[in-house]
C-alpha positions in Angstrom: 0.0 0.0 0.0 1.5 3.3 -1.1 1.7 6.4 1.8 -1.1 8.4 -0.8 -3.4 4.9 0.1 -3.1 5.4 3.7 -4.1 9.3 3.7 -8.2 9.0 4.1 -8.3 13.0 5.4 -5.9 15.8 6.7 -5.5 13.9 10.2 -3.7 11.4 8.4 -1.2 14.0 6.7 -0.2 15.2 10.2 0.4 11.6 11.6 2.9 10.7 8.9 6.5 11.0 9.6 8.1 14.5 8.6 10.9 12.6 6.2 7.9 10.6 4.6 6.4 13.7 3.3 8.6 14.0 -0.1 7.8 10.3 -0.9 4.1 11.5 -0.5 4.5 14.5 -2.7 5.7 11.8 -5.6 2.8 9.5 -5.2 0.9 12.6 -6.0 2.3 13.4 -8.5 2.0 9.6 -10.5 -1.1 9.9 -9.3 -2.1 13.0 -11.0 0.1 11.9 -14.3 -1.8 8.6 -14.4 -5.5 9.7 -14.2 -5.1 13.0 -16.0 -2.9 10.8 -18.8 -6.1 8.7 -19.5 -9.3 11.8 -18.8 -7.6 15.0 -19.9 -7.4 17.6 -17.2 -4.9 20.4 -15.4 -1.5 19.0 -14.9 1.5 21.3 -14.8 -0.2 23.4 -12.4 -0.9 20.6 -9.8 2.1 18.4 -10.4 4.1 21.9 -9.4 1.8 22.5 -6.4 2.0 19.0 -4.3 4.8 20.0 -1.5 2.9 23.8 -0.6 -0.5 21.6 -0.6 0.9 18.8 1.8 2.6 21.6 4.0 -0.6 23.9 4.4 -3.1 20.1 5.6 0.0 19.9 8.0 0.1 22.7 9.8 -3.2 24.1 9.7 -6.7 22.4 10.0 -8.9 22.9 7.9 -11.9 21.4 9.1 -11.8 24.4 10.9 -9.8 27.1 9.1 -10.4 28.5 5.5 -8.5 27.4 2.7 -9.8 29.3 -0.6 -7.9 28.7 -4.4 -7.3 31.3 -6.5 -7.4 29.2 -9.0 -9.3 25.7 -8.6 -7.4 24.0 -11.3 -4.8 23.9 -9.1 -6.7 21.4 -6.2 -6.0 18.2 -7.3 -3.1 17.4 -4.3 -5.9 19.5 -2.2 -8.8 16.6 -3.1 -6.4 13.6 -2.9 -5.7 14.6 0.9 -9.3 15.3 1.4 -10.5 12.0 1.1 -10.7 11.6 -2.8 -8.4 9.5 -3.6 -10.4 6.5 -4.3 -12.5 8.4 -6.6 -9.8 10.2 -8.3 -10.4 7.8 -11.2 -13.8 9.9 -12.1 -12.0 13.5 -12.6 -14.2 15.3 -14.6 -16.1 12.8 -16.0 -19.9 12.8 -15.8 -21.3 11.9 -12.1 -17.5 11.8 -11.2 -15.4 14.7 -9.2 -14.9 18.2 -10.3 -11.7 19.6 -11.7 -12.2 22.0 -9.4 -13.1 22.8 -6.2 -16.5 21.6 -5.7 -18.8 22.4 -1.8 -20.9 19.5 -2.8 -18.1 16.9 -2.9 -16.1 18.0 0.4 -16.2 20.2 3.6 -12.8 21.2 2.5 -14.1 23.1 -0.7 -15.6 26.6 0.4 -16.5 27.5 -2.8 -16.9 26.1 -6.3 -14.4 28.3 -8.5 -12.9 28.4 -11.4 -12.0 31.8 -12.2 -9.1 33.6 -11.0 -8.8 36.9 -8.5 -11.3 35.9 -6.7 -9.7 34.3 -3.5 -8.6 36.8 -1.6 -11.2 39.0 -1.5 -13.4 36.4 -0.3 -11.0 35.2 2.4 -10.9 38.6 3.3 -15.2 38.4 3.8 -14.5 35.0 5.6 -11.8 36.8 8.3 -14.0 39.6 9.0 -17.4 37.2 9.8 -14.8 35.1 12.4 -13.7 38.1 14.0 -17.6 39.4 13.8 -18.4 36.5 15.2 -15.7 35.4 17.5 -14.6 32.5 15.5 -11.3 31.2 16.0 -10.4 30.6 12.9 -7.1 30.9 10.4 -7.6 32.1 7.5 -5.2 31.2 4.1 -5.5 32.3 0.6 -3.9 30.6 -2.4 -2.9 32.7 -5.2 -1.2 31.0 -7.9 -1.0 30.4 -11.7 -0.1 34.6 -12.3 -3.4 35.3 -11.0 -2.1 37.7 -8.5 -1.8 40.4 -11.4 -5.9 40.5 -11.7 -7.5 43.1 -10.9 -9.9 41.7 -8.4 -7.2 40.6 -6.4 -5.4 43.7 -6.2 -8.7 44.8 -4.4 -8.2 42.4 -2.4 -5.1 42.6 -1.2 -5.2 46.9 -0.6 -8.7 45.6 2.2 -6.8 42.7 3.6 -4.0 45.3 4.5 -6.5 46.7 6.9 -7.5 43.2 9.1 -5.6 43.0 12.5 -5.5 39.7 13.0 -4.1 36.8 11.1 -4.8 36.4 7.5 -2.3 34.5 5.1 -2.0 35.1 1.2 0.4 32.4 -0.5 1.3 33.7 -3.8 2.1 30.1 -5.4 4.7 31.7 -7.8 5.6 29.7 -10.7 6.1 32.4 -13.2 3.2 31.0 -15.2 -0.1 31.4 -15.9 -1.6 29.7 -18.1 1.0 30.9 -20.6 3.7 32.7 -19.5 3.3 35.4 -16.6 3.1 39.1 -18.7 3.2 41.9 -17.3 5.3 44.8 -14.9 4.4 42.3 -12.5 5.7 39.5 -13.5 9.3 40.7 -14.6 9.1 42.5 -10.9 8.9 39.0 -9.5 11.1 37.6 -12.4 14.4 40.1 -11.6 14.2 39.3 -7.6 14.0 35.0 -8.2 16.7 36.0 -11.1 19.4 37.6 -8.6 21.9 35.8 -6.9 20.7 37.8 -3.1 17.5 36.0 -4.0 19.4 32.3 -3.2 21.5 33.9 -0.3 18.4 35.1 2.0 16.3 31.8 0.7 19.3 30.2 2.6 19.2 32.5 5.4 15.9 32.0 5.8 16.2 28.3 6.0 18.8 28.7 8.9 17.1 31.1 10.5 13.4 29.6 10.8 14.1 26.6 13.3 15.8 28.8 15.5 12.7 30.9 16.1 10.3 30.8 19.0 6.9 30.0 17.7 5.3 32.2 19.6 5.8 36.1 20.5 7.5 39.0 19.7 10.9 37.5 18.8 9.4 35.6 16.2 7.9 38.7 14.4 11.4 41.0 15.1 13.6 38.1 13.5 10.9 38.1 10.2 11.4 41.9 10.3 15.1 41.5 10.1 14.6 39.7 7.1 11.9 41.6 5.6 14.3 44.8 6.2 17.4 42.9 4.7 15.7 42.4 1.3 14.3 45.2 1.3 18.4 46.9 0.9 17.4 45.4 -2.7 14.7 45.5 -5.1 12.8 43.1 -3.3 8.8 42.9 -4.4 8.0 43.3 -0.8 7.6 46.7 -0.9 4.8 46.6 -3.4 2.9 44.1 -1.0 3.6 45.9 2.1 2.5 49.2 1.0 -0.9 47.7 1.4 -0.5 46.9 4.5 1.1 43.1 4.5 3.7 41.7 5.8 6.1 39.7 3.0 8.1 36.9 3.8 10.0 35.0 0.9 10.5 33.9 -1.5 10.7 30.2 0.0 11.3 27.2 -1.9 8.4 25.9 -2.9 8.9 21.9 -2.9 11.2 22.0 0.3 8.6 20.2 2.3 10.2 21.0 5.8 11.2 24.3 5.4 8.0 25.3 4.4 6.0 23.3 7.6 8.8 25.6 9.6 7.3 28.7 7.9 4.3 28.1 8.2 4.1 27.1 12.0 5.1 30.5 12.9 3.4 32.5 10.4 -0.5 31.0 11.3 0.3 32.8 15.0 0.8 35.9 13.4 -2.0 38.5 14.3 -1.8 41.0 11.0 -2.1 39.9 7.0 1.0 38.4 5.5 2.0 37.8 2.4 4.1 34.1 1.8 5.6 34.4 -1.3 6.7 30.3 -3.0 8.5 29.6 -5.7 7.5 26.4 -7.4 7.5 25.0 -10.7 5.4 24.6 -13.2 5.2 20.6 -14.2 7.3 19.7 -11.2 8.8 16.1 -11.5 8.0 15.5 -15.2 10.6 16.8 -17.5 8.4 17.1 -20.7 5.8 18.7 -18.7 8.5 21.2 -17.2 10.1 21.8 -20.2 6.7 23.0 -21.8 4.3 23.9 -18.9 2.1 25.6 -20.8 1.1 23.2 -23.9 0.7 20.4 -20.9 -1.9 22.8 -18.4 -4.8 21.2 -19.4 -3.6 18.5 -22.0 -6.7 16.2 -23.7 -5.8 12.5 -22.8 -2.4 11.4 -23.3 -0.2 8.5 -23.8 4.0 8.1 -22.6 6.4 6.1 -24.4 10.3 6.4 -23.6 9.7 10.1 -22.9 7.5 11.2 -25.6 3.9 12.4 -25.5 1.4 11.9 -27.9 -2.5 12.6 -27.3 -4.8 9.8 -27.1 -7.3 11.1 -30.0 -7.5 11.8 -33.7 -6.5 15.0 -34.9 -9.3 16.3 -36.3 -9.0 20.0 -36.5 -10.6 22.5 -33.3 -12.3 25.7 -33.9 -9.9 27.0 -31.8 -7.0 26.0 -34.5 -9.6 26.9 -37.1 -9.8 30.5 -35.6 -5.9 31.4 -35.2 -5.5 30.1 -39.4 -8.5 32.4 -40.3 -7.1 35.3 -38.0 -3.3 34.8 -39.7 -4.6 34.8 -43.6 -7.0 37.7 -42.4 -3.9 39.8 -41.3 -1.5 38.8 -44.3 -3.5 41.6 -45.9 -4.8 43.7 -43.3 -1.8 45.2 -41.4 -4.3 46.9 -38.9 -5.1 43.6 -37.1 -3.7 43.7 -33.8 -4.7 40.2 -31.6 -4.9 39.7 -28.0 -5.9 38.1 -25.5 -6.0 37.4 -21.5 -4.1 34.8 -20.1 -5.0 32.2 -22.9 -2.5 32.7 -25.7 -2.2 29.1 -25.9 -6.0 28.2 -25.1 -7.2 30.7 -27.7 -4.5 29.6 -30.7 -2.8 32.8 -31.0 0.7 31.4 -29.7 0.7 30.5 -33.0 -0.4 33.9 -34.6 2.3 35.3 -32.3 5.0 33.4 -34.2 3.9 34.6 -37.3 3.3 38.4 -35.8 5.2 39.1 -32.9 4.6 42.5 -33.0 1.0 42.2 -34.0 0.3 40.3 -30.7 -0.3 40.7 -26.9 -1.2 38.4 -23.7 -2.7 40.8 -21.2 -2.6 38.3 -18.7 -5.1 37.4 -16.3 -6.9 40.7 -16.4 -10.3 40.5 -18.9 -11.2 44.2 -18.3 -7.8 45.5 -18.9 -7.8 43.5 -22.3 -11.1 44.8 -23.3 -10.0 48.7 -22.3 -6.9 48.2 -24.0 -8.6 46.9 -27.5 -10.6 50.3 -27.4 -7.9 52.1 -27.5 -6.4 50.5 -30.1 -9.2 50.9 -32.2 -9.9 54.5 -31.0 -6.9 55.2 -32.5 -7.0 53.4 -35.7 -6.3 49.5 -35.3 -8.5 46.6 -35.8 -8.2 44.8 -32.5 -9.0 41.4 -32.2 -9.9 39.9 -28.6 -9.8 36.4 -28.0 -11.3 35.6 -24.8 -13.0 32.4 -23.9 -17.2 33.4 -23.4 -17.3 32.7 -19.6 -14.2 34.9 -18.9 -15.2 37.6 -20.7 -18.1 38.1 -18.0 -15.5 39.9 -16.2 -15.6 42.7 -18.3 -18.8 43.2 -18.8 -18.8 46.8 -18.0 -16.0 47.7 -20.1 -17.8 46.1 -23.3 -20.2 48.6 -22.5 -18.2 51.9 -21.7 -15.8 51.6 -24.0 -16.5 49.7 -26.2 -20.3 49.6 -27.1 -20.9 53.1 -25.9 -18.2 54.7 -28.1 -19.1 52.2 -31.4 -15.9 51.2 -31.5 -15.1 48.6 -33.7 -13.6 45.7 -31.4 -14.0 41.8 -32.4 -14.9 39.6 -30.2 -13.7 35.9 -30.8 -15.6 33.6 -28.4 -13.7 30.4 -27.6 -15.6 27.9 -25.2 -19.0 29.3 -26.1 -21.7 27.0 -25.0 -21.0 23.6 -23.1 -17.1 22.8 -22.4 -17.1 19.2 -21.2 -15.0 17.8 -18.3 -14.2 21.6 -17.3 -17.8 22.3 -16.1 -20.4 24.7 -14.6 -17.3 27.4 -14.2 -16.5 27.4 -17.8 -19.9 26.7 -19.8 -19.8 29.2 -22.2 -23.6 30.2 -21.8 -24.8 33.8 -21.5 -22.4 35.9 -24.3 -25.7 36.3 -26.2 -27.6 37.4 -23.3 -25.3 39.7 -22.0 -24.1 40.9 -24.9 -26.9 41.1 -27.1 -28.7 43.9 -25.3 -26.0 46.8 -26.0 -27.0 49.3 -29.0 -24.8 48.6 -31.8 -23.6 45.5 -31.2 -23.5 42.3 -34.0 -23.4 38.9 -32.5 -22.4 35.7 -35.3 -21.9 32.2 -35.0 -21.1 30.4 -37.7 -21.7 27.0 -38.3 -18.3 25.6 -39.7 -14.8 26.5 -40.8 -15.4 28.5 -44.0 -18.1 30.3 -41.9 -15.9 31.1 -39.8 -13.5 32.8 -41.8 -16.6 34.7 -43.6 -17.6 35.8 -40.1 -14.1 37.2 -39.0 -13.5 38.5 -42.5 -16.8 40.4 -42.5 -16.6 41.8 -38.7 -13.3 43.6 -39.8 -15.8 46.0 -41.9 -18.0 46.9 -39.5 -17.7 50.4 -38.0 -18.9 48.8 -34.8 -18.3 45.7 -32.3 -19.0 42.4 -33.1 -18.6 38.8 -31.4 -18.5 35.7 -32.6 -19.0 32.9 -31.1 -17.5 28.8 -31.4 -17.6 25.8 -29.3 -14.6 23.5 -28.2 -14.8 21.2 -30.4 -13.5 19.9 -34.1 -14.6 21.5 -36.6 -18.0 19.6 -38.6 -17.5 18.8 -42.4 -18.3 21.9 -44.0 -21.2 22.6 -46.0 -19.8 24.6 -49.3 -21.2 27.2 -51.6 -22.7 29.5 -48.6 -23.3 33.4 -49.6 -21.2 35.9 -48.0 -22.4 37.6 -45.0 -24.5 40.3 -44.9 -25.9 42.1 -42.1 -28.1 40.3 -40.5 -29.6 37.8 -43.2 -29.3 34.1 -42.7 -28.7 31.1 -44.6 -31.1 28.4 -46.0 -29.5 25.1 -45.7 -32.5 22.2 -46.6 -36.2 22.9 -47.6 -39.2 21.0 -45.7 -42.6 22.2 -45.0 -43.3 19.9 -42.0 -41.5 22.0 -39.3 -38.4 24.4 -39.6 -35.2 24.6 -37.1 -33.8 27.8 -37.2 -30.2 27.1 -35.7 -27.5 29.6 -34.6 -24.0 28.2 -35.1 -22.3 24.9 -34.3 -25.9 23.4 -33.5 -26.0 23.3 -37.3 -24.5 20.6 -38.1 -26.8 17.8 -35.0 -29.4 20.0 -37.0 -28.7 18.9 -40.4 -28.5 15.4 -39.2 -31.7 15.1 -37.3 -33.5 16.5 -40.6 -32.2 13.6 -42.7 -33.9 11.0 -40.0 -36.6 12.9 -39.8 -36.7 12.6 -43.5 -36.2 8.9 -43.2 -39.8 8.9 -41.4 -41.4 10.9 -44.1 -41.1 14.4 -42.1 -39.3 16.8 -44.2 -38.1 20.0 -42.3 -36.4 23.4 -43.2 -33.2 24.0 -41.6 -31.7 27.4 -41.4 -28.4 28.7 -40.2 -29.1 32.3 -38.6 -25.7 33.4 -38.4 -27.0 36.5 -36.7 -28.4 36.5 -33.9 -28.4 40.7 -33.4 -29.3 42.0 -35.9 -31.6 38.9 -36.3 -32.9 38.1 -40.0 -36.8 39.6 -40.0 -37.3 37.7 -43.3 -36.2 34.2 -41.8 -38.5 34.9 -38.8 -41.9 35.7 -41.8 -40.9 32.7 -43.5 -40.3 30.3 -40.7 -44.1 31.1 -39.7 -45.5 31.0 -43.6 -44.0 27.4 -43.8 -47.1 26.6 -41.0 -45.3 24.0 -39.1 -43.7 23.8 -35.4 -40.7 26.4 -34.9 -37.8 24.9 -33.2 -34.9 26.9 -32.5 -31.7 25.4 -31.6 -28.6 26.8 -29.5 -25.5 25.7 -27.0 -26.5 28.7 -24.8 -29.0 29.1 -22.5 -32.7 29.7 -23.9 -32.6 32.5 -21.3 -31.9 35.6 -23.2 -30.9 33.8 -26.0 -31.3 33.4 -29.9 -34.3 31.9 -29.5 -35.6 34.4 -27.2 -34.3 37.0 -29.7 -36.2 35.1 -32.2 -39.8 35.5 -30.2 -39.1 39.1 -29.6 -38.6 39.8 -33.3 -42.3 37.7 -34.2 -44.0 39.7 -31.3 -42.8 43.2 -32.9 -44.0 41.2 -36.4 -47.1 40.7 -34.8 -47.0 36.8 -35.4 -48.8 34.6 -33.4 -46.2 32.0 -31.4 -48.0 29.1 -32.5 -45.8 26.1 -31.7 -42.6 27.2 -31.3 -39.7 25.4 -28.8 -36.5 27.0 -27.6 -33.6 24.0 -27.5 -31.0 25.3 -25.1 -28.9 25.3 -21.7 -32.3 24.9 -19.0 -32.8 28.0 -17.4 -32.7 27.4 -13.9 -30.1 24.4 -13.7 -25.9 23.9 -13.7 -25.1 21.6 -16.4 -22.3 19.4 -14.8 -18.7 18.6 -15.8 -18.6 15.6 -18.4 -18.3 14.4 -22.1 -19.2 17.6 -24.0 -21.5 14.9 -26.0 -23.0 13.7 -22.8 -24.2 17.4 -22.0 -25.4 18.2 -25.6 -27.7 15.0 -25.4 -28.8 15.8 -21.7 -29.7 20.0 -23.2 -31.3 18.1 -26.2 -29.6 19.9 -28.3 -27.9 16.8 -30.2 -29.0 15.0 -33.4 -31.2 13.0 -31.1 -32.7 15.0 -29.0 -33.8 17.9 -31.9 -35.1 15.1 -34.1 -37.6 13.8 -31.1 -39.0 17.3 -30.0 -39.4 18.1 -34.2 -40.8 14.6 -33.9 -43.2 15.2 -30.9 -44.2 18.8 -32.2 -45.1 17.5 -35.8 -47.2 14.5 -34.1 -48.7 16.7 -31.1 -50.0 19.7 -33.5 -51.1 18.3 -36.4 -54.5 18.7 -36.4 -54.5 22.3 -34.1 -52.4 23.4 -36.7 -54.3 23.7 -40.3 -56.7 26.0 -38.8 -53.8 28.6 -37.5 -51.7 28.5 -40.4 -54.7 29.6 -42.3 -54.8 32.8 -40.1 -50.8 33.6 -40.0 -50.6 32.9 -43.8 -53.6 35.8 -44.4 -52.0 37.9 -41.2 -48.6 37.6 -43.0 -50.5 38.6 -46.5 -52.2 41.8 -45.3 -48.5 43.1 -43.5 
C-alpha cells in the first residue's frame, strides 16, 4: 500500500512521519500523471503544487480554518488529501469529481471556483465574519498560476491590508499562468527569483526559521530583520507591504520541511502576511516542465520512452480553425492587432504570435484590462481582435459597455468555449455571451456554423464600423457545407427545404441540426433548416418565413434559452405581430448547472444533439397536427395583409 493509500483526510497527513512527506508528494504526483494521462485535465499546475498543498493540511486544520484557491485548477493534491483519492479515477467525468473545487463533494471546498482573482477578496469576507463572530479561525488564501496580477485581487489585497489579526495570502509563484506570466508584475517577480541575493536570503531564511520561538514578539522582530534585509534590494516586498502586509520569501516551494517551519510561525501571526513560493510549473516531469504551458490542461495522453502523444485523432478545433483564419485575415490587413488574457495558448494565438510578434499581446489574467486596452487600439485606428473564452469575458462586462459599445468602437470579439465545455464544467460553460451581450446598441453577435463560416464571419466583422462577437464551441470542426453566400448584415442562410417544421439554428448546432432533418426525412417528415448566423441583428425575413412554412418552430442553440437566440427570435415575431404558434426554444435549461462531463453527454442531456432535436421536431409534428391547419390559415392571411 503506497503512503497516498493510507491518507483518508488531513488527520492522516499530520500523523505521517516528517521525512515521509517528499515520498508523498511523488505518489501525488504519479497519481495525478496517471488519471489525467487517461481523462484529460490540469496537470503542470498541480504536479508543481503537491509540497505547498501537503505543508498547508500539516500545519493548519482545515476542518476548521479556511482554505480558498485562486485558481481551482490547481486542487488536485488538495482533493487527494481530502478524502478523494479512491474516486480520483472519475475526474471530470460525468457523475465523477470536479476539476475544481467543488462544496458539494467536500467540507474542505468553500467555494466552487474556477475563475481567478477571486480568493482573496473572499477570504478577506471570511476573516471579517470570524472576527464578527468570534470564530477562531485561520484564514489562508492561495494565489497561484499569475493570477495575483488580476484586478480583483489587487482589491483584495489593498482591504486585507487593513485586518488586524491573522490572515495569510500564499502567492504560489511559478512564473506561469496559463501561458507565461506578462506583465510589470511578472518581470518585478522575475528580476528578484533571477538575482543571486535572492538564493543567499532563501538560505538564510532556511537557517534562521528553526531557531525561532513559535510564539511572541521574537518571532515577528527576526521576520522583520529579514523583511528589512531584502528590502536593501529590489525586493517585491515593498509593493505588497505598502498595502498593509507583511512579505516573507521567496521560499522554496517543494522544500517540504522548510516550508511546515514557515508556516508554524506565520499562522500565529495576528496581521495579514503575504508568503511568497517559488514552485515550478510541471514539477517532476521533464516534458511537462520543459513545456508547462502546452501540458496545463492536455486532452488524454499517452507516454512512451519520454515522448507524448494525445490519445485522440486529430481532427481540426475551432480553436485551431480561428488562429488560421485570423493569420490569412492579417496577411493583408496590417491593422489587425490580436490579444488576449491569459490564454495565448488556449485561444490559438501562440501560434499567430510566431507569425506576428509585433502584431500580438497576452494581457494576462486581467479580462477588463484586455477589453480597455482593445478600445484604445481601435480608438486610435487599429482593428483589435480579442480572443477571450465566453465565460471569462463576464468579467468585463462593464468595459464592453463603456468603452466599447458606448463609443461604437469597432472591437471583435472571438468567443472560444461558447456553450457547453465538457470535463471543465459549470465554471467554464460558455452560456450567457448572447444574453449579455446582445442587449447593448450597436452590437453584432455571429456564430457560424463551420470553418469557411468562420473565416466569412471574421473576415466580414473587420468591416463593421462597430463591435462584433463571434462565437465557437470546443470542439472539431463539422464537415463543411460549401457554396454558402457571404455575409451580410443580418440575413441568414437556407440550408434544406421542408414544410413539416423548420429549425432555425444559430451556429455549431447546425450541423446535429442537419443530421436530425435527414432522420426525420427517413420517417417521411421533411423540415427546413436554417443557419441564422446573426443572432443581433436577427434576419426579420427568416422569422416571416419560418411562420408561412405553417409548421412547429424549433430553434436550436449551446446557450442558454434565457436571453438567447431563441428568445431574440420570439421578440422579433412579437414586434412582427406573429402569433407563437408552436414554437420550442432547445438550449442550456434555465434554472439548472449543467455538470462537468463528455461535451457529448451534456449536448444529449440539453437536447440539443442529433437525437434529442429530431424527437422534440418529432413530438411537435405528431402533437400539433390537427390544431395546426386551422392557424396556419390565419398567419398565412396575417402575413399577407403586413
Amino acid at each position: 500500500m503506497t503512503l497516498l493509500d493510507q491518507i483518508k483526510s488531513p488527520a492522516d497527513v499530520k500523523a505521517l512521519a516528517l521525512d515521509d512527506l517528499a515520498r508523498l508528494a511523488e505518489e501525488i504526483r504519479e497519481r495525478i500523471l496517471q488519471v489525467v494521462g487517461r481523462s484529460g485535465g490540469h496537470l503542470t499546475s498541480n504536479l508543481g503544487i503537491a509540497e505547498l498543498t501537503i505543508a498547508l493540511h500539516r500545519v493548519f486544520d482545515f476542518s476548521n480554518d479556511h482554505l480558498l484557491w485562486d485558481v481551482g485548477h490547481q486542487c488536485y493534491p488538495h482533493k487527494l488529501l481530502t478524502g478523494r483519492n479512491d474516486r480520483f479515477d472519475t475526474l471530470r467525468k460525468a457523475g465523477g469529481l470536479s476539476g475544481f473545487p467543488d462544496r458539494h463533494e467536500s467540507a474542505y471546498d468553500l467555494f466552487n471556483v474556477g475563475h481567478a482573482g477571486t480568493a482573496i477578496a473572499t477570504a478577506v469576507g471570511m476573516a471579517r465574519a470570524d472576527e464578527r463572530l468570534a470564530h477562531d479561525a485561520c484564514t489562508v488564501a492561495v494565489v497561484g498560476d499569475a493570477s495575483i496580477v488580476n484586478g480583483v485581487a489587487f482589491e483584495g489585497l489593498n482591504q486585507a491590508g487593513t485586518l488586524k489579526r491573522q490572515f495569510l495570502v500564499v502567492l504560489n509563484d511559478n512564473e506561469w499562468g496559463i501561458s507565461p506570466s506578462q506583465g510589470a508584475m511578472a518581470e518585478y517577480l522575475a528580476k528578484f527569483r533571477a538575482s543571486d541575493f535572492y538564493d543567499e536570503m532563501k538560505a538564510r531564511t532556511k537557517r534562521m526559521l528553526p531557531k525561532l520561538p513559535l510564539l511572541g514578539k521574537p518571532a515577528f522582530e527576526m521576520i522583520a530583520h529579514i523583511k528589512e534585509g531584502i528590502k536593501a534590494t529590489f525586493s517585491p516586498g515593498q509593493v505588497f507591504e505598502a498595502m498593509g502586509l507583511q512579505y516573507v520569501g521567496p521560499v522554496d516551494g517543494h522544500d517540504i520541511k522548510h516550508l511546515i517551519e514557515i508556516l508554524e510561525v506565520l499562522k500565529r501571526t495576528h496581521h495579514p502576511v503575504l508568503l511568497h513560493v517559488h514552485t515550478i510549473k510541471g514539477k517532476g516531469c521533464a516534458w511537462a516542465t520543459a513545456q508547462p504551458g502546452k501540458y496545463h490542461s492536455p486532452k488524454p495522453f499517452d507516454v512512451d520512452d519520454g515522448k507524448v502523444r494525445a490519445q485522440k485523432g486529430s481532427a481540426k478545433s475551432w480553436t485551431t480553425a480561428f488562429a488560421e483564419s485570423l493569420i490569412d485575415l492579417a496577411e493583408t490587413n496590417d491593422k489587425v492587432y490580436a490579444m488576449t488574457a491569459g490564454m495565448l495558448d488556449g485561444t490559438g494565438l501562440d501560434k499567430f504570435q510566431e507569425r506576428f510578434p509585433d502584431r500580438c499581446r497576452d494581457i494576462g489574467i486581467a479580462e477588463s484590462c484586455t477589453v480597455d486596452i482593445a478600445a484604445g487600439m481601435a480608438k486610435v485606428g487599429l482593428r483589435p481582435v480579442a480572443a477571450i473564452y465566453s465565460t471569462f469575458l463576464q468579467r468585463a462586462f462593464d468595459q464592453v459597455f463603456q468603452e466599447v459599445a458606448f463609443q461604437r468602437l469597432p472591437v471583435m470579439f472571438c468567443l472560444d468555449r461558447a456553450g457547453l465545455v465538457g470535463g471543465d464544467g459549470p465554471v467554464h460553460h460558455g452560456f450567457l455571451d448572447i444574453a449579455y451581450l446582445r442587449g447593448f446598441p450597436g452590437m453584432v453577435l455571429m456564430a457560424p456554423i463551420d470553418e469557411l463560416e468562420l473565416r466569412e464571419a471574421m473576415r466580414f466583422g473587420l468591416t463593421l464600423d462597430q463591435p462584433c462577437a463571434i462565437r465557437y464551441p470546443r470542439d472539431s470542426v463539422p464537415t463543411p457545407i460549401p457554396n454558402g453566400p457571404a455575409f451580410q448584415l443580418g440575413r441568414s442562410r437556407l440550408l434544406r427545404e421542408g414544410d413539416a417544421a423548420t429549425i432555425l439554428c444559430y451556429g455549431a448546432p447546425a450541423a446535429a441540426a442537419m443530421d436530425a432533418a435527414e432522420l426525420l426525412a427517413d420517417q417521411g417528415i421533411e423540415v427546413a433548416v436554417v443557419n441564422a448566423r446573426f443572432a443581433k441583428p436577427i434576419d426579420t425575413d427568416m422569422v416571416r418565413k419560418a411562420f408561412q412554412r405553417g409548421g412547429p418552430i424549433v430553434t436550436v442553440e449551446d446557450h442558454s434559452v434565457v436571453g438567447g437566440f431563441g428568445s431574440a427570435m420570439l421578440e422579433t415575431a412579437q414586434e412582427l405581430g406573429l402569433s407563437s404558434g408552436q414554437i420550442e426554444r432547445l438550449g442550456l435549461p434555465a434554472d439548472r448547472f449543467i455538470a462537468h462531463g463528455s461535451r457529448a453527454g451534456q449536448l444529449a442531456e440539453c437536447g440539443i444533439d442529433t437525437t434529442g432535436i429530431a424527437s422534440t421536431v418529432q413530438r411537435l409534428v405528431g402533437s400539433g397536427a390537427v390544431a395546426r391547419s386551422a392557424r396556419v390559415n390565419a398567419d398565412r392571411g396575417a402575413l399577407m395583409s403586413r
